[in-house]
C-alpha positions as CSV (number, residue, x, y, z in Angstrom):
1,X,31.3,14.1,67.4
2,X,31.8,18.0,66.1
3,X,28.4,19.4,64.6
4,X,28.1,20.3,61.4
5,X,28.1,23.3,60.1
6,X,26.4,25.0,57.9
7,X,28.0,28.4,55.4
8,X,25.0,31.3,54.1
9,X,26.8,33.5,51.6
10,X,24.5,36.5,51.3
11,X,22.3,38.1,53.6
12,X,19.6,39.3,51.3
13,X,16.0,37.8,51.1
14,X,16.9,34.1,50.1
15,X,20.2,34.4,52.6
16,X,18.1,35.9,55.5
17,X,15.1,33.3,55.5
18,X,17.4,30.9,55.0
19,X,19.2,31.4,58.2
20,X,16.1,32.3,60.0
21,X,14.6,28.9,59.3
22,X,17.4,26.6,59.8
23,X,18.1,29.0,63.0
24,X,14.5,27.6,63.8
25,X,14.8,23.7,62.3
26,X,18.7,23.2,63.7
27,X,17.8,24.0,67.6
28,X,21.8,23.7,68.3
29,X,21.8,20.5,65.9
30,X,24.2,22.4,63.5
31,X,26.6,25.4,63.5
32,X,25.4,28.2,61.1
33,X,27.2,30.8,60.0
34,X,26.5,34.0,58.1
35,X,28.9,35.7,55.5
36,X,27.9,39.2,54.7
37,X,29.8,42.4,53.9
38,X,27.2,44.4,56.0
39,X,25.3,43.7,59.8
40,X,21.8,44.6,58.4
41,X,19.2,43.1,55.9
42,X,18.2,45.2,53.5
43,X,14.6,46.0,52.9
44,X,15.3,46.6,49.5
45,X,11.3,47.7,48.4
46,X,11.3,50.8,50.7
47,X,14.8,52.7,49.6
48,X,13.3,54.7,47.2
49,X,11.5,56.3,50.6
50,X,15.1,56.4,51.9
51,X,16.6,58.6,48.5
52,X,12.8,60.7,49.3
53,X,13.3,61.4,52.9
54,X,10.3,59.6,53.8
55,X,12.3,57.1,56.0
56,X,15.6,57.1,58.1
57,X,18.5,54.5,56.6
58,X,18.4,52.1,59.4
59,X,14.7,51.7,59.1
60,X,14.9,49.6,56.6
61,X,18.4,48.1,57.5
62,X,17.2,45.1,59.8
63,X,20.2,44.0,62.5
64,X,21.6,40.6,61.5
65,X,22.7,39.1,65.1
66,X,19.7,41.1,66.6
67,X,17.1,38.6,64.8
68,X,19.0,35.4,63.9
69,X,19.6,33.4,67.2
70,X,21.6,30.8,66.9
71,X,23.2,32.1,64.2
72,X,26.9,33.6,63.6
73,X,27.4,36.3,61.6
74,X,31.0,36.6,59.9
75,X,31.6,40.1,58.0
76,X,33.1,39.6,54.6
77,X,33.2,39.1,51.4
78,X,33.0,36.1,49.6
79,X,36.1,36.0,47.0
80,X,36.5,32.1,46.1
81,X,35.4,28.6,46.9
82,X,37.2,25.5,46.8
83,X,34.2,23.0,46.1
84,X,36.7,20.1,46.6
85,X,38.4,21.5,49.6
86,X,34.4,22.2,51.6
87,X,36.5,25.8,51.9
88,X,34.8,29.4,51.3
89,X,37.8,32.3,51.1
90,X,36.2,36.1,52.2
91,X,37.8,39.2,52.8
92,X,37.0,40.8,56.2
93,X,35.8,45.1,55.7
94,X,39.9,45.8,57.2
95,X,41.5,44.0,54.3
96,X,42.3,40.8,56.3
97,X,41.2,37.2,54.7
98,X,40.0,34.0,56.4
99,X,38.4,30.6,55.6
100,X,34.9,29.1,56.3
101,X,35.0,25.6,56.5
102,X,31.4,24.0,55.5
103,X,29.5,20.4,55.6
104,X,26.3,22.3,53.7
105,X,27.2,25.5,51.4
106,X,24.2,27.9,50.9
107,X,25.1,30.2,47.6
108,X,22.2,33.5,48.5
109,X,24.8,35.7,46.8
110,X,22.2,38.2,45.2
111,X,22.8,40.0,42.4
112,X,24.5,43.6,41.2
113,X,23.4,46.2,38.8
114,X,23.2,45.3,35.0
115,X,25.7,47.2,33.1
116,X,24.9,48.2,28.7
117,X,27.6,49.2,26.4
118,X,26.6,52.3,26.5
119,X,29.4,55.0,26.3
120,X,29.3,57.0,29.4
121,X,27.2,55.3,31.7
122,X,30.1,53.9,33.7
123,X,31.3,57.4,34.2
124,X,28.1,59.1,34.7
125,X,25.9,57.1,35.8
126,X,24.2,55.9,39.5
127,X,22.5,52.7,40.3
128,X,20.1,52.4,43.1
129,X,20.9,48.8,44.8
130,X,22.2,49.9,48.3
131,X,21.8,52.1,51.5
132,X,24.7,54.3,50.2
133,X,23.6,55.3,46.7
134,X,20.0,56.0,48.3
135,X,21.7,58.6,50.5
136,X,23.8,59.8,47.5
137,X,21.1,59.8,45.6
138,X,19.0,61.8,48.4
139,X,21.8,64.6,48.9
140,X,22.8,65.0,45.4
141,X,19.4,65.9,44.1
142,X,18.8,68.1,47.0
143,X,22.1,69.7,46.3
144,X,21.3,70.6,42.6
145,X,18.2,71.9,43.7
146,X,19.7,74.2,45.7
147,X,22.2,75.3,43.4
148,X,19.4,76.0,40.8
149,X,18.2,78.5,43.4
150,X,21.2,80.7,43.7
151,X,21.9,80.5,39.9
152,X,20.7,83.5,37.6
153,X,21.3,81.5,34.0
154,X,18.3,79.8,33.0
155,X,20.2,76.7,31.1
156,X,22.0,76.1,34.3
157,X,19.1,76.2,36.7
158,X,16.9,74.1,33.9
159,X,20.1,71.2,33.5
160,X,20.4,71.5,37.6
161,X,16.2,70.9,38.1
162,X,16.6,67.8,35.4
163,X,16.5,64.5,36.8
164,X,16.7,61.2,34.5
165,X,15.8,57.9,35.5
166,X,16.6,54.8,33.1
167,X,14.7,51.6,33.8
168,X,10.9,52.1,33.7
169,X,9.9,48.4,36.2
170,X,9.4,48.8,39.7
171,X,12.6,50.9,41.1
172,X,13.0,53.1,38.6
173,X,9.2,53.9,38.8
174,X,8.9,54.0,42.1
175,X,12.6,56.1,42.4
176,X,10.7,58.8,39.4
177,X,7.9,59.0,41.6
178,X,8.9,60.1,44.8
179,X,11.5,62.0,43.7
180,X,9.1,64.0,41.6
181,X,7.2,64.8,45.0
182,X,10.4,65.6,47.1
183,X,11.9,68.2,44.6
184,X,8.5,69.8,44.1
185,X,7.8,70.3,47.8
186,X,11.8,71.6,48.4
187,X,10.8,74.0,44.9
188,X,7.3,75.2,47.3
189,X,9.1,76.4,50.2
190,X,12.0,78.1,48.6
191,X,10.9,78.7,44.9
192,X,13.5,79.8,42.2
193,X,14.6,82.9,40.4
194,X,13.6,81.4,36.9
195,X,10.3,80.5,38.1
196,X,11.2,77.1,37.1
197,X,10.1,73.7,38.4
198,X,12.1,70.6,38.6
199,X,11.6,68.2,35.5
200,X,11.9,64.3,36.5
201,X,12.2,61.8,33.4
202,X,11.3,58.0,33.3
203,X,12.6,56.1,30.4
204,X,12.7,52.8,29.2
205,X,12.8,50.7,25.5
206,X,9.7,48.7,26.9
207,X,6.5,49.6,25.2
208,X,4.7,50.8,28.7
209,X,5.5,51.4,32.4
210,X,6.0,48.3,34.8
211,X,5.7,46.3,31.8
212,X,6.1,42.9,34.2
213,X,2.6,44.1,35.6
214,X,-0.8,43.7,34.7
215,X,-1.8,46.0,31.8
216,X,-4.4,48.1,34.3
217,X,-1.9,48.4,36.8
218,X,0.6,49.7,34.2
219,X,-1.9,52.3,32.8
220,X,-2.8,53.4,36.5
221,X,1.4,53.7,37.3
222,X,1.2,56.1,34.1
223,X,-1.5,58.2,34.6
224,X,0.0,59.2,38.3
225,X,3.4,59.8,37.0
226,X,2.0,62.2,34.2
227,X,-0.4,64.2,37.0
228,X,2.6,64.6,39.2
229,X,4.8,66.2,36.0
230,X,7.1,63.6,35.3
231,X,8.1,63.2,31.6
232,X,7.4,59.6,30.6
233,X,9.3,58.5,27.6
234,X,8.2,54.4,26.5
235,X,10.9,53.2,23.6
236,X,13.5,55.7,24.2
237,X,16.2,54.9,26.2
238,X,20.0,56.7,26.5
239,X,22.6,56.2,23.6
240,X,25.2,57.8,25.1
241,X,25.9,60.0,28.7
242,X,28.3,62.9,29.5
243,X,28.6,64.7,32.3
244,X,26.6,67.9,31.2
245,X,23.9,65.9,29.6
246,X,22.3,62.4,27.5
247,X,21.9,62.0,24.4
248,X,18.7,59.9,23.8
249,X,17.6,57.2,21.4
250,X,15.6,59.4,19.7
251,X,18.4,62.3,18.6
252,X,17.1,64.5,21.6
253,X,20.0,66.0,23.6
254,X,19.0,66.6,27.3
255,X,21.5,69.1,29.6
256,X,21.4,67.3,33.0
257,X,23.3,66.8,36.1
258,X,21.4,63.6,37.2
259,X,21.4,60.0,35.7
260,X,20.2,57.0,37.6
261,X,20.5,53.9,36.4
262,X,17.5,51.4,37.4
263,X,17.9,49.3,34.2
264,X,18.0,45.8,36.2
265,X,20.1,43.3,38.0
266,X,22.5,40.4,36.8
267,X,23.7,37.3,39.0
268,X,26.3,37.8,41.3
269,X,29.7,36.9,39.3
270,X,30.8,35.1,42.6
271,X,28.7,31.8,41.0
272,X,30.7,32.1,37.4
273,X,34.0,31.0,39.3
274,X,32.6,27.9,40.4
275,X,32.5,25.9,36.9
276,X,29.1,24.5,37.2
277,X,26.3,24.7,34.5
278,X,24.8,27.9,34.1
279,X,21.1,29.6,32.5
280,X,21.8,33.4,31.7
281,X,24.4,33.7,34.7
282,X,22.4,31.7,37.0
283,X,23.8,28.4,39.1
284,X,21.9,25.4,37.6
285,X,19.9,23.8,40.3
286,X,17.2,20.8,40.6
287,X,13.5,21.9,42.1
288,X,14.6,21.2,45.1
289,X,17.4,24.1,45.2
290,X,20.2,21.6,45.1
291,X,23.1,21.8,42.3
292,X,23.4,18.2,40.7
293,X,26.6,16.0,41.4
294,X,27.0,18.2,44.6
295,X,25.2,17.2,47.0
296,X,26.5,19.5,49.8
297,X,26.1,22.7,47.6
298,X,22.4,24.5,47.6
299,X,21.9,28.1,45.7
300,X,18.8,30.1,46.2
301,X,17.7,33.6,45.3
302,X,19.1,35.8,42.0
303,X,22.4,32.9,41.6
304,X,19.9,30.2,41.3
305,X,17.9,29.6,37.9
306,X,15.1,27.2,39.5
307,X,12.4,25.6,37.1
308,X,9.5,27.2,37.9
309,X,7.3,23.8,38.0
310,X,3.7,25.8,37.7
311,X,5.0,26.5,34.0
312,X,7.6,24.1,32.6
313,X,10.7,25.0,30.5
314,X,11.0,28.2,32.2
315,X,12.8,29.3,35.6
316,X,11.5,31.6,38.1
317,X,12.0,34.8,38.0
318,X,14.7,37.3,39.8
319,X,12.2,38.7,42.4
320,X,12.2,39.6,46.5
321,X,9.3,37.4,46.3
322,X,10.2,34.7,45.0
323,X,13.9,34.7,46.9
324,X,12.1,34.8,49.9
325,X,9.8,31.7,49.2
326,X,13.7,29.9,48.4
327,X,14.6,30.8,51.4
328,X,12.4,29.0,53.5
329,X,12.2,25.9,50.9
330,X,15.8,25.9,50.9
331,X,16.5,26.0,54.6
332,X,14.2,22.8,55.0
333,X,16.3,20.7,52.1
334,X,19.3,21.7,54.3
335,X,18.0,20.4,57.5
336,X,16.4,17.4,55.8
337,X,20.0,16.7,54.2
338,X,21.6,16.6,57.5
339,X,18.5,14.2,59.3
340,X,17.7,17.1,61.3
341,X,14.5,18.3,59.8
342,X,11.9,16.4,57.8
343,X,11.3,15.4,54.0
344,X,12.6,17.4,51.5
345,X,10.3,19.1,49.2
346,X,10.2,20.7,45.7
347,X,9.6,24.5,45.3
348,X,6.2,25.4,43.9
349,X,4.8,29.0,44.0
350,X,1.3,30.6,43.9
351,X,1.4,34.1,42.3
352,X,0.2,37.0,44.9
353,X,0.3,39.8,43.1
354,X,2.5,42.9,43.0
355,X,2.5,46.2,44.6
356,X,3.9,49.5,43.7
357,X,4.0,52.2,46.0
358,X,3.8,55.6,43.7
359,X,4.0,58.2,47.1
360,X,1.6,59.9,49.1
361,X,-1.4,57.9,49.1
362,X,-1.3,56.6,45.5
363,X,-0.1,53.0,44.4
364,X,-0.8,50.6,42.1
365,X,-1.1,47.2,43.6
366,X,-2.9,43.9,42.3
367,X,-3.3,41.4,45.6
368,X,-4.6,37.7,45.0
369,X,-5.0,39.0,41.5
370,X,-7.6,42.1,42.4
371,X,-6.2,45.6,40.6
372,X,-6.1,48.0,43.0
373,X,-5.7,52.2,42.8
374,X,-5.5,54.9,44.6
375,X,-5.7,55.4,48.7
376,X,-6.9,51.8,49.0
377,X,-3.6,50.1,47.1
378,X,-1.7,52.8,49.1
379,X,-3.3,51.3,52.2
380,X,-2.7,47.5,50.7
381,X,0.8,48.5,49.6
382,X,2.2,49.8,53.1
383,X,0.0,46.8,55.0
384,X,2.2,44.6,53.4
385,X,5.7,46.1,53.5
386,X,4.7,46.1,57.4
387,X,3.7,42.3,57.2
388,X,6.7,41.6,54.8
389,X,9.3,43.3,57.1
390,X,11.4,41.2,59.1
391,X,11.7,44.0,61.9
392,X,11.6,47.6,62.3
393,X,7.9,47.6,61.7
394,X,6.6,50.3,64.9
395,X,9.6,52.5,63.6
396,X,8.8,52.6,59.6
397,X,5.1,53.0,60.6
398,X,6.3,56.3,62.8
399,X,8.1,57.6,59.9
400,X,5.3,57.3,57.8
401,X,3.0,59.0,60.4
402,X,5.8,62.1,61.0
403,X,6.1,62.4,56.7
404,X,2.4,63.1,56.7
405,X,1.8,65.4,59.4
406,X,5.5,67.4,59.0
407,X,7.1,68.7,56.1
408,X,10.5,66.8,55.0
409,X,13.9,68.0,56.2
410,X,15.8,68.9,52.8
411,X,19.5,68.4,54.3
412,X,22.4,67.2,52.7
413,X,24.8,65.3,54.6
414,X,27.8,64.9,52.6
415,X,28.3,61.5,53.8
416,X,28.8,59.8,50.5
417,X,30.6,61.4,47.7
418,X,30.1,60.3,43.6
419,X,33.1,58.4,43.4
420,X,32.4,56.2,46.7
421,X,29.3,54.7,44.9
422,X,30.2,53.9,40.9
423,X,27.8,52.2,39.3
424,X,29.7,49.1,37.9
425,X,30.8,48.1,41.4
426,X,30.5,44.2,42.8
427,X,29.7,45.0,46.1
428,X,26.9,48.1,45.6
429,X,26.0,47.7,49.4
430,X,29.3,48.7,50.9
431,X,30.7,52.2,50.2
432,X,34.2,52.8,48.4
433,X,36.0,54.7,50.8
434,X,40.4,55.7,50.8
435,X,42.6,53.1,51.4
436,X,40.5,50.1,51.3
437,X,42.4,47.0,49.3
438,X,39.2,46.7,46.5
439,X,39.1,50.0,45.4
440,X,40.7,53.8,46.0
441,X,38.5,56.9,45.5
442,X,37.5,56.1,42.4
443,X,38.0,53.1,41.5
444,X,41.2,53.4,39.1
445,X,44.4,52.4,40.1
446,X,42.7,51.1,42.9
447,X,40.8,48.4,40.8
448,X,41.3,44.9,43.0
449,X,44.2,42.7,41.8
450,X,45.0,45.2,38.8
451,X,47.9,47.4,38.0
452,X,48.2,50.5,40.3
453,X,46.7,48.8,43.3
454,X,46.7,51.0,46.5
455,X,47.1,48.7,49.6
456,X,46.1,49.7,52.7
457,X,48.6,50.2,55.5
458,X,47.2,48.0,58.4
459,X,45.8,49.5,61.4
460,X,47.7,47.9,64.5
461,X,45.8,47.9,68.1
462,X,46.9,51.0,70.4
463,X,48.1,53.2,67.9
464,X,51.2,50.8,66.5
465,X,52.1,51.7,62.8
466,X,51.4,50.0,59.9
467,X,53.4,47.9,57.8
468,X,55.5,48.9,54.6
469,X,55.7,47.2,51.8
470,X,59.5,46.3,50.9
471,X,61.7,49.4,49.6
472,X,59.3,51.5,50.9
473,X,59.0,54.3,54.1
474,X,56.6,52.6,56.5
475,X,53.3,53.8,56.6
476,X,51.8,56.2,59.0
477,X,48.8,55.4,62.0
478,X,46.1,57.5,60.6
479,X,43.7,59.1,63.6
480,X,40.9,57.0,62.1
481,X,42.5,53.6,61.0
482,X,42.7,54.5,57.3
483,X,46.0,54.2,55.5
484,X,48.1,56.7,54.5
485,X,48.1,57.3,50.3
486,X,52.1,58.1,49.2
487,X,52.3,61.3,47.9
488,X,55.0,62.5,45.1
489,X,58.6,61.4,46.6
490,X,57.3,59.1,49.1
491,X,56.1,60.8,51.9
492,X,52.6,60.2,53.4
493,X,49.9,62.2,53.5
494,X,48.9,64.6,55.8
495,X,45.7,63.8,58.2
496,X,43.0,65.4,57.1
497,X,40.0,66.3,59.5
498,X,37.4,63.7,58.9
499,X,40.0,60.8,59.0
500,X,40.7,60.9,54.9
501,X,44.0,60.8,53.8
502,X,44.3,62.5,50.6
503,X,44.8,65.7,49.9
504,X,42.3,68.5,49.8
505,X,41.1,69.7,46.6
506,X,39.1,72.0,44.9
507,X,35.4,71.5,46.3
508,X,36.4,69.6,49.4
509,X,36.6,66.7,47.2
510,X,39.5,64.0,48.1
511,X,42.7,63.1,45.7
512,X,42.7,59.5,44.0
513,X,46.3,58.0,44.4
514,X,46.8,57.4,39.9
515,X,49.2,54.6,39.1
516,X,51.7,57.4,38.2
517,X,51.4,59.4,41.5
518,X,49.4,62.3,40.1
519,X,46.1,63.2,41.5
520,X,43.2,63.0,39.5
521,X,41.6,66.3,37.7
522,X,38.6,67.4,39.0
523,X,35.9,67.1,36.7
524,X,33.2,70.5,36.1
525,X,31.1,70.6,38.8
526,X,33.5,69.5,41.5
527,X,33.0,66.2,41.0
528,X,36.3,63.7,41.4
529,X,36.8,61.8,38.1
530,X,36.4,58.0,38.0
531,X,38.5,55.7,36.2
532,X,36.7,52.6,35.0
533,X,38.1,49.8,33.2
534,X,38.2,49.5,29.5
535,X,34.9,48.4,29.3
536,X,32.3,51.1,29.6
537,X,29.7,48.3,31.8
538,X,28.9,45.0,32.9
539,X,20.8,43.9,35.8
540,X,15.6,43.8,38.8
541,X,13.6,43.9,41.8
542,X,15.0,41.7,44.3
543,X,16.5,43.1,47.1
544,X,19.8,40.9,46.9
545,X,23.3,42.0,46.4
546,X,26.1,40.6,48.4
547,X,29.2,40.5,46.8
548,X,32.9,39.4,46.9
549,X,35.9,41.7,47.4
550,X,36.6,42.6,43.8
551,X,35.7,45.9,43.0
552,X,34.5,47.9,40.0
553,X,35.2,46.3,37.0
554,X,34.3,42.5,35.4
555,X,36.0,39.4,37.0
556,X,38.2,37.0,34.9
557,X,37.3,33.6,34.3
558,X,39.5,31.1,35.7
559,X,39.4,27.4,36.7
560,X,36.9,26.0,38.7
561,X,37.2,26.1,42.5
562,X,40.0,28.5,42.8
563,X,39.7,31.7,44.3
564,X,39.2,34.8,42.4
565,X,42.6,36.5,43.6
566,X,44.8,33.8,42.7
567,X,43.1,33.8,39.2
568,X,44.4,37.5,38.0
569,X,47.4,37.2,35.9
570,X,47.9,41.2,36.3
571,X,48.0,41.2,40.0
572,X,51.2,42.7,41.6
573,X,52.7,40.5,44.6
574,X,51.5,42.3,47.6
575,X,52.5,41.6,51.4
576,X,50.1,40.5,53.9
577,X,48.2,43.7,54.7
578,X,46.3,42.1,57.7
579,X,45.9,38.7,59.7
580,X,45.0,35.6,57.7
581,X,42.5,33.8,59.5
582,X,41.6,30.2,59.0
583,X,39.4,28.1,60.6
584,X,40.1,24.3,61.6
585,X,37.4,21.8,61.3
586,X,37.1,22.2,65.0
587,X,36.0,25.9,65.0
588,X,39.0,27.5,66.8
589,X,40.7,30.8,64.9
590,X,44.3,30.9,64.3
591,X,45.7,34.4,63.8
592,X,49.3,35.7,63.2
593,X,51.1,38.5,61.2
594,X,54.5,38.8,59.8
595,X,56.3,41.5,58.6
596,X,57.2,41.6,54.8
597,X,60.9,41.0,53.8
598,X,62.9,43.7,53.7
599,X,60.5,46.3,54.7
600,X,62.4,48.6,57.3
601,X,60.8,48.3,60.8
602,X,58.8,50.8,62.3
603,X,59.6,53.9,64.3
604,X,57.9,56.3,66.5
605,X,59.7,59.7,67.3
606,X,60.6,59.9,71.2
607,X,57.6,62.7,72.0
608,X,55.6,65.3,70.8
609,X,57.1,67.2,67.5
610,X,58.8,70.4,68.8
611,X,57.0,72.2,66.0
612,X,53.5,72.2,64.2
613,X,55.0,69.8,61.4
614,X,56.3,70.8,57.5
615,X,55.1,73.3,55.9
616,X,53.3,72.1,52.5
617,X,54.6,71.3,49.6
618,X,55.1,74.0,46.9
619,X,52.8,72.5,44.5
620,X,50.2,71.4,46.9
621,X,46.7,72.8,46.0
622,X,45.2,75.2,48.2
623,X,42.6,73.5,50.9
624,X,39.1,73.3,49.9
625,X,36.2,74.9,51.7
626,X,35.6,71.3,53.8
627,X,39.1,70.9,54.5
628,X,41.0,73.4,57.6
629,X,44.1,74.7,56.0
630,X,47.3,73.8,58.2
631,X,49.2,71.1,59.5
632,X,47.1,68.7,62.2
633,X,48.0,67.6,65.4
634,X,47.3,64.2,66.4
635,X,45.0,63.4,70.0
636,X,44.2,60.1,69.5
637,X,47.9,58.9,71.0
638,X,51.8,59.6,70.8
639,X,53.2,61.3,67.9
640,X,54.2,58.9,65.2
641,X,56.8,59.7,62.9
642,X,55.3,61.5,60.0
643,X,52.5,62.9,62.1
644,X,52.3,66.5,62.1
């Protein structure tokens, strides 16, 4: 008799203590597998410290398969369930699909940033709900800093040093906060020409700061942010975003280069496929985290609305807290479903408190209902990030103790560009990058299952080319596995050092493949433009987001049980970019590929090209200053035809 087995979708806080428990209840009773887009937990709390150069990225990143024994971790994307079929459909980080096969379905999707229809934001805007928006956010605003340094006009400089934060509850607070502090002590060791200092502005159409706190606690978050400099603006929010500037609520114009959006989070839309009841975007489920009439299907975390039983009528809150308390609850209902574990129980909560950690030695915290301020809730706050992190604890505590005793390293990387991180994204925990099937540089013809889409040209094992789609040349082996973008009469791009396959443009910035073949413009200041859908945007302090394979724009609704790609009416016929994978009830993996119809086969050239390659085109741009101008010879293998 097979075991059963047992499907988490989403590793955040509800996901992770989910598996963590049953990993612990199960004892080999039960097969558990994990389906995340990323290897890592995310200690959501402490990224503002990332964006501030407090703390490394993988100290708060927590290894998946390094702390869940027993426990199988399958990278991808959730895209559609079949509730009949017991099937979950995902989308592997290469493009390639597969199918999970359940007995118990655990929905610990998450949630993604909250979108207002607010012109510009789409385009202009940066949410702050992953690992690679943290280290955008962290090298763009040490970039304008430095570029107000070597400017001599005082409007540039003063729209350069201006940073704008929307959202005014505990990530945009905290995000306002250290920021503040980093760009002051970058400004102290290399001052500017204008004698200017940078200018960090919280904003928010609630009455006061943190205003899910306790009223003290608000008042003490306030008073620091006001000592530090930062311009605190309650009942003003932004009514419309350009790329030089916001225009605000109140009729004030503000020139600025920076706009993060920390307005909130909304449910995952994996959960609005499904056809169940739903409160506000949240899966309906009983006290006991199970969805009525399905007895196999539990949802925890930001998906689930569950009725908070210490006050009735209501549900409880989106919160890390609280979607680590499901977790736990949630794992045991599974077990207990299955006869491994005990009695299943309701899930009742006792409120905490809250803390907020404001930099340096300042916070404003409120444990077991006692306000705190100052270097003791500093001390309180970091004590319990340290309790409250699965791992990585002796490492965050050494970065901590190295930021107080050595000034901060103000580097930019360059690692993430603006257009790899768009704010209305489905999946803000996994970086756009060329050539992936959800998305191309910026998201516009790119846009999963719409018009335009860019397909990747599959990567084959030892250097094989890729597959063409029918009437077209085959693609080109890129050095680094990404697929070559078609350039004007069908010939692939040149390899670029670094791996990216478009073009080199003006500020080292790469070309976005446009339905029409044209690259985009660049926008002033270098920046790539992104193309959004029609809509200009689609909600916060859990730290949840784990999302399905559909990129930036709004999903369609379609029946119940189906998968999300089968559901888009304006989704070209593609051919299979990768290996479908399905699993049988037994476990075991079938894998295959097939060429498409008609698509020409392959060819590699006998040896090394005689000559460096073809000369560019006529009306190629010249190379930017990141990109080497000249043809570049591949090391990684033989010469493929194309290559040069």
């Amino acid at each position: 008799m097979s075991r059963p087995r047992i499907v988490i979708v989403g590793a955040g806080f509800a996901g992770y203590r989910t598996a963590r428990t049953l990993s612990r209840l199960t004892r080999h009773q039960a097969d558990i597998v994990l389906l995340n887009p990323t290897d890592y937990f995310l200690y959501l709390p402490l990224l503002p410290q990332v964006a501030a150069g407090i703390l490394e990225p993988r100290r708060v990143s927590v290894s998946l398969s390094g702390t869940l024994p027993r426990v199988r971790l399958v990278l991808g994307e959730a895209d559609g369930i079949d509730l009949d079929g017991r099937t979950v459909h995902y989308t592997d980080p290469e493009g390639g699909e597969g199918t999970l096969r359940y007995d118990r379905l655990v929905l610990a999707a998450g949630s993604v940033n909250k979108l207002l229809p607010i012109p510009g934001v789409a385009e202009h805007a940066h949410g702050f709900r992953g690992l690679p928006e943290a280290l955008y956010l962290r090298d763009h605003v040490t970039r304008q800093v430095e570029l107000a340094a070597a400017a001599d006009d005082r409007a540039e400089c003063a729209a350069r040093c201006t940073f704008v934060v929307v959202g005014a509850g505990y990530t945009g607070t905290e995000v306002a906060a250290h920021g503040q502090m980093y760009t002051d002590a970058q400004v102290r060791r290399h001052p500017m020409r204008t004698g200017m200092r940078p200018r960090w502005m919280l904003l928010d159409v609630a009455e006061r700061v943190l205003p899910e706190m306790d009223e003290r606690l608000s008042r003490t978050a306030e008073r620091v942010l006001r000592q530090r400099g930062v311009d605190v603006r309650m009942g003003t929010s932004v009514k419309e975003a350009t790329h030089d500037g916001v225009l605000l609520t109140d009729g004030t114009t503000v020139d600025t280069r920076t706009l993060v959006w920390c307005v909130g989070v909304r449910p995952d839309p994996l959960v609005e496929s499904l056809g169940l009841p739903m409160e506000r975007g949240r899966l309906l489920v009983d006290p006991h985290l199970q969805v009525p009439g399905r007895p196999e299907l539990f949802a925890c975390g930001d998906v689930a609305a569950v009725p908070d039983l210490t006050k009735p009528g209501q549900y409880t809150p989106m919160t890390a807290q609280h979607a680590w308390r499901h977790g736990k609850v949630c794992a045991e209902n599974v077990a207990a479903s299955l006869g491994i574990g005990g009695q299943r129980r309701a899930y009742r909560h006792r409120d905490m408190g809250f803390v907020v950690d404001l930099g340096g030695a300042k916070a404003a915290a409120n444990p077991l209902g006692v306000p705190m301020s100052g270097p003791a809730a500093g001390a309180v706050t970091r004590g319990y990030h340290l309790a409250a992190m699965p791992g990585n604890r002796v490492r965050v505590a050494a970065d901590w103790l190295l930021d107080a005793v050595l000034p901060r390293q103000a580097v930019q990387l360059g690692l993430v560009r603006s257009w790899s991180v768009p704010l209305e994204s489905a999946s803000p925990e996994v970086a756009r990058v060329p050539g992936r099937p959800d998305a191309g540089p910026a998201g516009s013809a790119g846009s999963a299952g719409g018009p335009g889409r860019t397909e990747p040209a599959e990567r084959r094992q030892g250097g094989e080319p890729a597959k063409a789609r029918p009437g077209e040349e085959p693609a080109k082996s890129q050095p680094d596995g990404e697929s070559a973008k078609g350039q004007q009469g069908g010939e692939p791009a040149k390899g670029q050092p670094g791996g990216e396959p478009a073009k080199g443009q003006q500020g080292g910035e790469p070309a976005k493949s446009q339905p029409g073949g044209e690259p985009a413009k660049a926008q002033p200041g270098g920046e790539p433009a992104r193309k959004h859908p029609g809509r200009p945007g689609a909600d916060g302090a859990s730290g949840k987001r784990h999302r399905t394979s559909e990129s930036a724009r709004p999903r369609p609704a379609h029946a119940p049980g189906t998968s999300r790609k089968a559901a888009e009416p304006s989704a070209a016929p593609k051919p299979s970019t990768g290996a479908r994978r399905s699993e049988a009830p037994g476990g075991t993996r079938s894998s295959g590929r097939t060429r498409s119809p008609g698509a020409p086969a392959p060819t590699r050239s006998a040896g090394p090209p005689a000559d460096p390659g073809p000369e560019p085109p006529p009306n190629q741009p010249p190379p930017g200053p990141d990109i080497a101008p000249g043809p570049v010879k591949r090391t990684d293998g033989p010469a493929v035809e194309g290559d040069s």
